[in-house]
KOLLO-164769 format. One record per residue (C-alpha): residue number from 1; residue in three letters; x, y, z. Coordinates in nm, 3 decimals. Layout:
<atoms>
ATOM pos code      px      py      pz
ATOM NUM  Ala       X       Y       Z
...
</atoms>
This chain:
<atoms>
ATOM pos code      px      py      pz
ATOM   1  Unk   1.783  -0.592   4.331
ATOM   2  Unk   1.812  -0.776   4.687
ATOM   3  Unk   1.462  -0.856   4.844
ATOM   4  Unk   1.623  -0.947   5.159
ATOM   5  Unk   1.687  -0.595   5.336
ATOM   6  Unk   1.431  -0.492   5.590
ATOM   7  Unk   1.495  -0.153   5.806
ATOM   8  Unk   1.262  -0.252   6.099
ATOM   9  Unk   1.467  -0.534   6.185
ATOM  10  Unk   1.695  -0.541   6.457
ATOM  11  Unk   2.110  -0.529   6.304
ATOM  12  Unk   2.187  -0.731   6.634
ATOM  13  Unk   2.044  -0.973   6.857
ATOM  14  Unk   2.056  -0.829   7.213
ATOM  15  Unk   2.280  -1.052   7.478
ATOM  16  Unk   1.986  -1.079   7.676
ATOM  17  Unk   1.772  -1.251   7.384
ATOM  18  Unk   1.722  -1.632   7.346
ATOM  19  Unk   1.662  -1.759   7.007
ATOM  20  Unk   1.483  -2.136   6.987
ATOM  21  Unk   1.399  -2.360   6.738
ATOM  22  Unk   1.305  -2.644   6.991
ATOM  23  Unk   0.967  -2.508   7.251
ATOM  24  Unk   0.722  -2.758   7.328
ATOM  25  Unk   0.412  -2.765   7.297
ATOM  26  Unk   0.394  -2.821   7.695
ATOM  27  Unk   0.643  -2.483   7.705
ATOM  28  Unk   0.438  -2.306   7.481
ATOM  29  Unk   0.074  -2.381   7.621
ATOM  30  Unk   0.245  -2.252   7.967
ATOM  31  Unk   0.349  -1.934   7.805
ATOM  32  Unk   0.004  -1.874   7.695
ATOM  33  Unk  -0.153  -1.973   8.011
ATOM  34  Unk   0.056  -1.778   8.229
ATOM  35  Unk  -0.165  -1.479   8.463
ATOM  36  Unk  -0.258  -1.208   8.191
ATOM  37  Unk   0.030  -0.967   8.311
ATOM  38  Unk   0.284  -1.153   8.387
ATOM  39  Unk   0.248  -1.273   7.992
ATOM  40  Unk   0.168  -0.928   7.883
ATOM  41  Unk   0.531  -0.828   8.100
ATOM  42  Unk   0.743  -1.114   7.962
ATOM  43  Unk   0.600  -1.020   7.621
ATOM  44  Unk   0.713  -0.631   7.651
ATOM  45  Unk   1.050  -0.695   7.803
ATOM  46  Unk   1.132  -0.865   7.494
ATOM  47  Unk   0.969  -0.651   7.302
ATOM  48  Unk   1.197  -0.357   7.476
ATOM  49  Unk   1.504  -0.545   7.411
ATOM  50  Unk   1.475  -0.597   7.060
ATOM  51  Unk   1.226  -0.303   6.923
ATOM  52  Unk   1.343  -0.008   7.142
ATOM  53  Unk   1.132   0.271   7.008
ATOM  54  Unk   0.760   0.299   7.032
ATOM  55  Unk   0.666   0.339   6.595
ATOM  56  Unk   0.447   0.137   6.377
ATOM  57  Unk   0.514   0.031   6.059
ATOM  58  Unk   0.225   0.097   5.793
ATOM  59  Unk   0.106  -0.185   5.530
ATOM  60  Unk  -0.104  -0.167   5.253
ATOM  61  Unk  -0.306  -0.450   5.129
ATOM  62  Unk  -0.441  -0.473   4.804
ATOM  63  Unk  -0.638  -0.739   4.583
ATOM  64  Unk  -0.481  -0.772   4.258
ATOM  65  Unk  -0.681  -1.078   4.133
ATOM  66  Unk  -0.992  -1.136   4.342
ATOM  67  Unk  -1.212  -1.442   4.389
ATOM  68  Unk  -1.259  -1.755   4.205
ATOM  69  Unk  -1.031  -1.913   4.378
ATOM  70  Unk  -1.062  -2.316   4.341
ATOM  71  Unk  -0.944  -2.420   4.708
ATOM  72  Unk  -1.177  -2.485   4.958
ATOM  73  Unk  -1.072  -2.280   5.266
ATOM  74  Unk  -1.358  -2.271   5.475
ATOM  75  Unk  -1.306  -1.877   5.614
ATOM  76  Unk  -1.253  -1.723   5.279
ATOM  77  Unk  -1.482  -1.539   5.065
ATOM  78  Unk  -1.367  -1.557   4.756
ATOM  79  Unk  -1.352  -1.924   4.718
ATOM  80  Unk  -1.539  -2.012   4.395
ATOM  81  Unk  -1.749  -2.272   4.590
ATOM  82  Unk  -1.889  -2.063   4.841
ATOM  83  Unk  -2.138  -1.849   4.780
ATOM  84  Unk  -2.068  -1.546   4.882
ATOM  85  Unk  -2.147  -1.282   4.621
ATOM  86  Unk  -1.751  -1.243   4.569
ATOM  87  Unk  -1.720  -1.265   4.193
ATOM  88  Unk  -1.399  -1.366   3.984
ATOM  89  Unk  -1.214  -1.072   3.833
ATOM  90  Unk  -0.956  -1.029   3.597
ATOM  91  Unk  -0.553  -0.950   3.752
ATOM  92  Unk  -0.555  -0.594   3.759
ATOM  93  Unk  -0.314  -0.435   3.575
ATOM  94  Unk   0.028  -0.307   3.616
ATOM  95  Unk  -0.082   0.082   3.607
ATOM  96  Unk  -0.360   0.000   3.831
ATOM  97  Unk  -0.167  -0.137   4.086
ATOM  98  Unk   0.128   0.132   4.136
ATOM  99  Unk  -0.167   0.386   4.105
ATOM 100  Unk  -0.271   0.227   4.464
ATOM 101  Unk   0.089   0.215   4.607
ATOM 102  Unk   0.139   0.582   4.563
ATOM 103  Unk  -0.192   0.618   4.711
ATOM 104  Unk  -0.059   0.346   5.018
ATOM 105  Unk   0.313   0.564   4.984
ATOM 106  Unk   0.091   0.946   5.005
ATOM 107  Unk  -0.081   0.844   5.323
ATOM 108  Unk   0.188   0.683   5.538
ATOM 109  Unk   0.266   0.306   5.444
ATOM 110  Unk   0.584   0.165   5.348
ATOM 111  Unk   0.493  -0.192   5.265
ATOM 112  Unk   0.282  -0.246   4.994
ATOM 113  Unk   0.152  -0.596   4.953
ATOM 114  Unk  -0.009  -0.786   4.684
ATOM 115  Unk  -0.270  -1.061   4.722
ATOM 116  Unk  -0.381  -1.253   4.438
ATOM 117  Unk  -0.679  -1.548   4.450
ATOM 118  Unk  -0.474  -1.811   4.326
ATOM 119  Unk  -0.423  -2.161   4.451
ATOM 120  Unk  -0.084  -2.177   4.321
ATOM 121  Unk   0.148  -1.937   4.053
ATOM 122  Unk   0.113  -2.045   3.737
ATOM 123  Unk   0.447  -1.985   3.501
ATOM 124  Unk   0.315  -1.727   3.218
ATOM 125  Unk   0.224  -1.384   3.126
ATOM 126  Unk   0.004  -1.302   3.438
ATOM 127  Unk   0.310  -1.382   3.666
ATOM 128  Unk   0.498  -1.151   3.434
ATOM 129  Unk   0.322  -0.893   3.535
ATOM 130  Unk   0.318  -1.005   3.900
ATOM 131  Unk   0.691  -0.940   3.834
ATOM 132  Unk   0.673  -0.605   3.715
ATOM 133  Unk   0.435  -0.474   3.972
ATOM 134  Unk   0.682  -0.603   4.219
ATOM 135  Unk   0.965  -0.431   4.051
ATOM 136  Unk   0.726  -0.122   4.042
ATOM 137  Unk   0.672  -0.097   4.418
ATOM 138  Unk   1.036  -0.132   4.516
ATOM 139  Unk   1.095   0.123   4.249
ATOM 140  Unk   0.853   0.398   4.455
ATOM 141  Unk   1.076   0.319   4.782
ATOM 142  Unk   0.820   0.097   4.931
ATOM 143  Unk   0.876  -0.264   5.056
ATOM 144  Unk   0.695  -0.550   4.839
ATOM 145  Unk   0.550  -0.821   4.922
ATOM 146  Unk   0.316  -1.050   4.747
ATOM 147  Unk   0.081  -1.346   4.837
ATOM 148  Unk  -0.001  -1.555   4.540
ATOM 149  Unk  -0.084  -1.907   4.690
ATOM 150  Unk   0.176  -2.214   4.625
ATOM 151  Unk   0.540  -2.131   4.477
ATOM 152  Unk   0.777  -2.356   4.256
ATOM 153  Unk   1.126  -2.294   4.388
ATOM 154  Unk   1.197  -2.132   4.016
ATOM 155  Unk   0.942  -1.883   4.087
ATOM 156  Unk   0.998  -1.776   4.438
ATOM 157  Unk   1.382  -1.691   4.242
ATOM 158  Unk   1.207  -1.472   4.024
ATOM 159  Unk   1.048  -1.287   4.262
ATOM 160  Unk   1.347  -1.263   4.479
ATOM 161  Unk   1.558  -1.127   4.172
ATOM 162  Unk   1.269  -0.849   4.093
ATOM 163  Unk   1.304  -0.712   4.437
ATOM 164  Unk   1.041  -0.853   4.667
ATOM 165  Unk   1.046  -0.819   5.003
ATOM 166  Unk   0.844  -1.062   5.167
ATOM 167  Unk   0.627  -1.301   5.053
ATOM 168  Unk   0.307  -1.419   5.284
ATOM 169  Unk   0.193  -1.763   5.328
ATOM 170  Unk   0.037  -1.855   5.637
ATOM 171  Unk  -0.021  -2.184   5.802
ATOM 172  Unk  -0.357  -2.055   5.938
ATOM 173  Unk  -0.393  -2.311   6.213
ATOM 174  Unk  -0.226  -2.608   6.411
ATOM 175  Unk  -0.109  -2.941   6.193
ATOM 176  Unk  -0.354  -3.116   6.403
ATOM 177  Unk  -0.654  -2.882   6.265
ATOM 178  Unk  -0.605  -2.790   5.969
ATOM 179  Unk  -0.786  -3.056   5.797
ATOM 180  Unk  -1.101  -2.945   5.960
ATOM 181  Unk  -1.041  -2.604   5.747
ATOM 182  Unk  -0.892  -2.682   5.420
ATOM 183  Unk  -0.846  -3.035   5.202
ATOM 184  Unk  -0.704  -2.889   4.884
ATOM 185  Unk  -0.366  -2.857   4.991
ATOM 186  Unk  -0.167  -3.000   5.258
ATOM 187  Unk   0.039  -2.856   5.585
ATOM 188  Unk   0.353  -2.992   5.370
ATOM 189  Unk   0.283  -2.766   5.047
ATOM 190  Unk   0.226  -2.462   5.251
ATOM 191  Unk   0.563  -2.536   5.442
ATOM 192  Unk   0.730  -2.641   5.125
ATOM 193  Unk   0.673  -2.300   4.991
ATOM 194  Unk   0.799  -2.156   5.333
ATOM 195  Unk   1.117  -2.330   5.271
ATOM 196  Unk   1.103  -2.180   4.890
ATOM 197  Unk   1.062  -1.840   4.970
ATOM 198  Unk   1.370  -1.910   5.232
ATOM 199  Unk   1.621  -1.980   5.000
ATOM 200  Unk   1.517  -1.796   4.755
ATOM 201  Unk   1.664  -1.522   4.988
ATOM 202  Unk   1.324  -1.366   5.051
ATOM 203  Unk   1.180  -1.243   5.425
ATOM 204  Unk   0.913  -1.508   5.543
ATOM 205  Unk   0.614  -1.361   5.640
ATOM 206  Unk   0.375  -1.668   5.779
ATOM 207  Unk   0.140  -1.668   6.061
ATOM 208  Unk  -0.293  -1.790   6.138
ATOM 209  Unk  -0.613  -1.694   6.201
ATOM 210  Unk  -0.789  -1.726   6.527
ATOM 211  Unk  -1.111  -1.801   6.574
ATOM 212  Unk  -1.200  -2.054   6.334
ATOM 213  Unk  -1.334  -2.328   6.607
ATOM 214  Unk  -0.927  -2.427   6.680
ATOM 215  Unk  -0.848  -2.518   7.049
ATOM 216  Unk  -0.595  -2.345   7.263
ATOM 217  Unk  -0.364  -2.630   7.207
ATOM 218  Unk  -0.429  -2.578   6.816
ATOM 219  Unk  -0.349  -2.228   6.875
ATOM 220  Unk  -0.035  -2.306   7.080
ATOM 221  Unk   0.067  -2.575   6.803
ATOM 222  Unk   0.059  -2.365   6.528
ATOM 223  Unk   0.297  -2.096   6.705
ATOM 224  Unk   0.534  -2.334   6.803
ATOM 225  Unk   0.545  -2.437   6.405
ATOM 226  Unk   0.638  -2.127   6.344
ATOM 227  Unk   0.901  -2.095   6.649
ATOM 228  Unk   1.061  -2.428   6.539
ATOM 229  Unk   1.102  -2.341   6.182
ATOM 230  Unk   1.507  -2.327   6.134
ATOM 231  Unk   1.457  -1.952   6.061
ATOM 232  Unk   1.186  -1.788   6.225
ATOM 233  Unk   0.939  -1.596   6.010
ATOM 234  Unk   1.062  -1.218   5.978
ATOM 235  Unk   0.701  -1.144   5.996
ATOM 236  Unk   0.396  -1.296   6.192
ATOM 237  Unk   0.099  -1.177   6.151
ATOM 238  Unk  -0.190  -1.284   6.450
ATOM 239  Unk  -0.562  -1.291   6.245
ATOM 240  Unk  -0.897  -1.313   6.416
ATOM 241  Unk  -1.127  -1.429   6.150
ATOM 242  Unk  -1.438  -1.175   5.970
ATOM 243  Unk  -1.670  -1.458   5.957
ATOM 244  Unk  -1.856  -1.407   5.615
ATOM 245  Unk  -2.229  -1.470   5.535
ATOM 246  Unk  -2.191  -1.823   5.247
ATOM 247  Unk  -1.872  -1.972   5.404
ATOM 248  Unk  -1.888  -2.275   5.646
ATOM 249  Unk  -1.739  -2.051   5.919
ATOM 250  Unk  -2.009  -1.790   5.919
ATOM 251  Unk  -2.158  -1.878   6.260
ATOM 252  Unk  -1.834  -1.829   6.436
ATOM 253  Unk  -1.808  -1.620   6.751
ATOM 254  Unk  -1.607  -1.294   6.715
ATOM 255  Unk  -1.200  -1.400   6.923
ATOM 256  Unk  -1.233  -1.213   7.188
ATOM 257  Unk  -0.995  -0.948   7.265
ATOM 258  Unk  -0.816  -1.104   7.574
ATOM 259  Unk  -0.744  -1.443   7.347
ATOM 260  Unk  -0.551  -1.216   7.091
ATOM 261  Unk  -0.367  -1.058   7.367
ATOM 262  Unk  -0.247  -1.398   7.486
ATOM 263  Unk  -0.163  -1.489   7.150
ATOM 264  Unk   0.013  -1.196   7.073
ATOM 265  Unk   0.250  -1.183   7.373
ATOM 266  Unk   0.296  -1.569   7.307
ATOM 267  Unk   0.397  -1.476   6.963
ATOM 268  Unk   0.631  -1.212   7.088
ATOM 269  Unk   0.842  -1.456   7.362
ATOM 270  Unk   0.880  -1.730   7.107
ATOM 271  Unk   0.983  -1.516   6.784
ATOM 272  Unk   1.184  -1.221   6.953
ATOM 273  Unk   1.291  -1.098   6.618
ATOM 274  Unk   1.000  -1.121   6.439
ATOM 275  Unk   0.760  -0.819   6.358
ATOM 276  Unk   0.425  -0.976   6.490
ATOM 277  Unk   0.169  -0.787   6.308
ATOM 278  Unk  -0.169  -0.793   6.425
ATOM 279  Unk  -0.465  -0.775   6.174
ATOM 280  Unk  -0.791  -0.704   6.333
ATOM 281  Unk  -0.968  -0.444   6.505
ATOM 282  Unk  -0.751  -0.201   6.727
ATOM 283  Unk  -0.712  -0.336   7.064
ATOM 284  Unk  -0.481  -0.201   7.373
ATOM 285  Unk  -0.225  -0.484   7.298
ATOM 286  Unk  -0.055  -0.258   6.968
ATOM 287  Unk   0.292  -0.215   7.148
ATOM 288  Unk   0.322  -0.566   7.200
ATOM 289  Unk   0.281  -0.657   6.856
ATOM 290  Unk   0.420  -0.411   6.684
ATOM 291  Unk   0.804  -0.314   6.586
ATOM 292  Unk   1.032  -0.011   6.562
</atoms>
């Protein structure tokens, strides 16, 4: 079973649509500067010319092996070193999980995605029964995808020949920043596993979070990563970050709306083809993001 099929995406690239692996960070940061509608107008027009119609696509997140995680990442709650009340808990099982996608399938979704709180896959009997949950999902009609930390290029194969979809792994922030957030892996291993999940034949789904103390330069770096990547990511998705009570970030400010706008429709002009999917609380900005 092929994980690479994905009925959202456009069969064609339009005549009118540019596709470029080579911005700036000087283009970029004037995309994202640009007055608020003339952005939020470039934005749509491509929008228009690759997504025609006006529909959402429904995802379903689930936890399938929550906290305890040994990395550091200063936004999220379930690292074992902050204290955060988020307790370790055993992979749920197989029958557990499809019970939820039918649940996700019943009320509208048609990608159902699996998050574990690993640092990296580990070869053995839990990522066995990664596997079949994967093969589970695609078997109820749904698309998969999985986040699972760090992949060996053996592993994203496996994944790729049980079906999956998409696999997330997001750069969170700009090269530049990102040791201000996280020291227990590198920029280079999260790309590396971009480039496994690539070959491997499955859909790339990679973006950040915003709001984490990152300038608009970091913010404007870490999209033109993701522009410059010899494929862009089939899927983007734009964060603003829950800061939790017991991590290091829990005295951030709330993003405000009008910075995930810009960020959006910056999104949107650099990665024409991509389905930017915004993760936070609804804002006017939906049809920019947002693909047929």
């Amino acid at each position: 079973m092929s994980g690479t099929a994905h009925a959202h995406l456009p069969a064609v690239v339009p005549e009118d649509v540019v596709l470029r692996h080579d911005w700036t960070l000087e283009e970029v940061r004037g995309l994202h500067e640009l007055p608020l509608l003339e952005l939020v107008y470039r934005a749509q027009t491509v929008h228009r010319a690759t997504f025609g119609e006006h529909r959402v696509q429904l995802c379903s997140l689930l936890s399938i092996k929550t906290g305890g995680c040994p990395e550091d990442c200063a936004y999220c709650p379930q690292a074992a070193r902050h204290h955060t009340g988020v307790s370790a808990e055993k992979l749920l099982s197989e029958e557990q999980v499809l019970a939820a996608a039918r649940t996700a399938r019943a009320a509208g979704a048609t990608r159902f995605c699996m998050g574990a709180a690993w640092r990296e896959v580990k070869d053995g009997p839990q990522f066995q029964e990664v596997l079949g949950m994967v093969r589970g999902v695609r078997a109820l009609g749904m698309e998969a995808c999985c986040t699972l930390g760090m992949l060996s290029e053996s592993q994203a194969k496996q994944l790729a020949e049980a079906g999956l979809t998409a696999y997330n792994h997001n750069l969170d922030t700009s090269p530049e920043f990102y040791g201000e957030i996280i020291s227990t892996r590198t920029y280079e291993d999260r790309l590396r596993t971009l480039r496994h999940v690539r070959a491997a034949g499955i859909n790339v789904c990679s973006g950040g979070i915003l709001g984490m103390g990152e300038s608009v330069d970091d913010r404007c770096e870490l999209l033109r990563t993701l522009a410059n990547q010899p494929e862009h990511p089939e899927s983007v998705p734009i964060n603003a970050l829950v800061a939790v009570a017991g991590t290091p970030l829990e005295h951030q400010k709330p993003v405000e709306p009008v910075e995930m706008v810009r960020a959006i429709a910056t999104a949107r002009i650099l990665m024409p083809l991509a389905m930017v999917r915004r993760t936070w609380a609804p804002i006017f900005v939906w049809f920019l993001s947002l693909p047929s």
